[in-house]
C-alpha positions in Angstrom: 134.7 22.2 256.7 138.1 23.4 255.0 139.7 23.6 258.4 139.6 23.5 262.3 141.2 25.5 264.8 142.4 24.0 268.1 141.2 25.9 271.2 144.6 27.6 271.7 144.7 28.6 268.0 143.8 31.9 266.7 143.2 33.0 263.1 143.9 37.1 261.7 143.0 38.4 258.5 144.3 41.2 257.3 142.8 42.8 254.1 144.4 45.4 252.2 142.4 47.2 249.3 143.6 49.3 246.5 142.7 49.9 242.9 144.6 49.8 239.5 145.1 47.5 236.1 146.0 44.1 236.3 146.4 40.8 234.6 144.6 37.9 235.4 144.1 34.5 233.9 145.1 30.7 234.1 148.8 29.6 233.6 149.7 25.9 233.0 149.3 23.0 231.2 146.8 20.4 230.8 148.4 18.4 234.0 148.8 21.6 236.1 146.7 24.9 236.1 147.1 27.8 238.2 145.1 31.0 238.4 147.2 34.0 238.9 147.2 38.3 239.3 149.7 39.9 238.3 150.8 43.4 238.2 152.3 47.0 239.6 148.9 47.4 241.7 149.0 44.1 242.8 152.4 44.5 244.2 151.4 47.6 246.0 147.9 45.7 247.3 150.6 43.2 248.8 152.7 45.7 250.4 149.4 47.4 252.5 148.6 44.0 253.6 152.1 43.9 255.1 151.9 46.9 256.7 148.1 46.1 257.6 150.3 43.1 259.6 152.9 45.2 260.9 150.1 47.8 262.6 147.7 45.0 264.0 145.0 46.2 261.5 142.5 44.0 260.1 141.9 46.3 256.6 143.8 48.5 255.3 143.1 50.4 251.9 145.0 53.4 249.9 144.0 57.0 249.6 142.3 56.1 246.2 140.1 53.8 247.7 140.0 55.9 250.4 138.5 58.8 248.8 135.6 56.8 247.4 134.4 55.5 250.7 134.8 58.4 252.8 131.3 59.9 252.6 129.9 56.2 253.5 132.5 54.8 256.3 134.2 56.8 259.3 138.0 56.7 258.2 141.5 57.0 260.1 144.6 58.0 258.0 147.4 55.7 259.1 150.2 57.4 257.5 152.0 56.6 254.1 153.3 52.9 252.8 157.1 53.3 254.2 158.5 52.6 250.5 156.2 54.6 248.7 155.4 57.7 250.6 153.2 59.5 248.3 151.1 56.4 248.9 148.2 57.6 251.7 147.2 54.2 254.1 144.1 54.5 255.6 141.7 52.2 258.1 138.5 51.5 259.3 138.2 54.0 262.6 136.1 51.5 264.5 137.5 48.6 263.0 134.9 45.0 262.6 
């Protein structure tokens, strides 16, 4: 067991999805390693977590992904990311 919540504790995920290149790999030396993403979509993945936070919503994914899962899940547009608004935020409409 990683972890245990106290009674009076709670614990909210918030996932935010979106597509795009990035960089991945393991940074360090031999005494210290670290495993690490970088990259423009990355950033923008980051950002629709925070606004994910900001709207009490559990996941949150772009128009991109969006438009792939649309035939499959029941959707709700959310609006655009607030510094990017070409950038179409969508949800879950009955959310897990």
């Amino acid at each position: 067991q990683l972890f245990q919540l106290k009674e009076t504790q709670q614990l909210h995920v918030h996932i935010g999805i979106h597509t795009g290149e990035a960089v991945i790999g393991t940074i360090g030396s031999t005494y210290r390693k670290e495993f690490t993403v970088i990259g423009e979509s990355i950033n923008t993945v980051a950002s629709i977590c925070q606004q994910g936070l900001q709207e009490n919503r559990t996941i949150v994914m772009s128009g991109q992904v969006a438009a792939a899962l649309k035939e499959k899940y029941q959707l709700e547009e959310m609006g655009t990311l607030p510094s990017d608004k070409a950038l179409a935020l969508y949800t879950l409409k009955n959310e897990i």
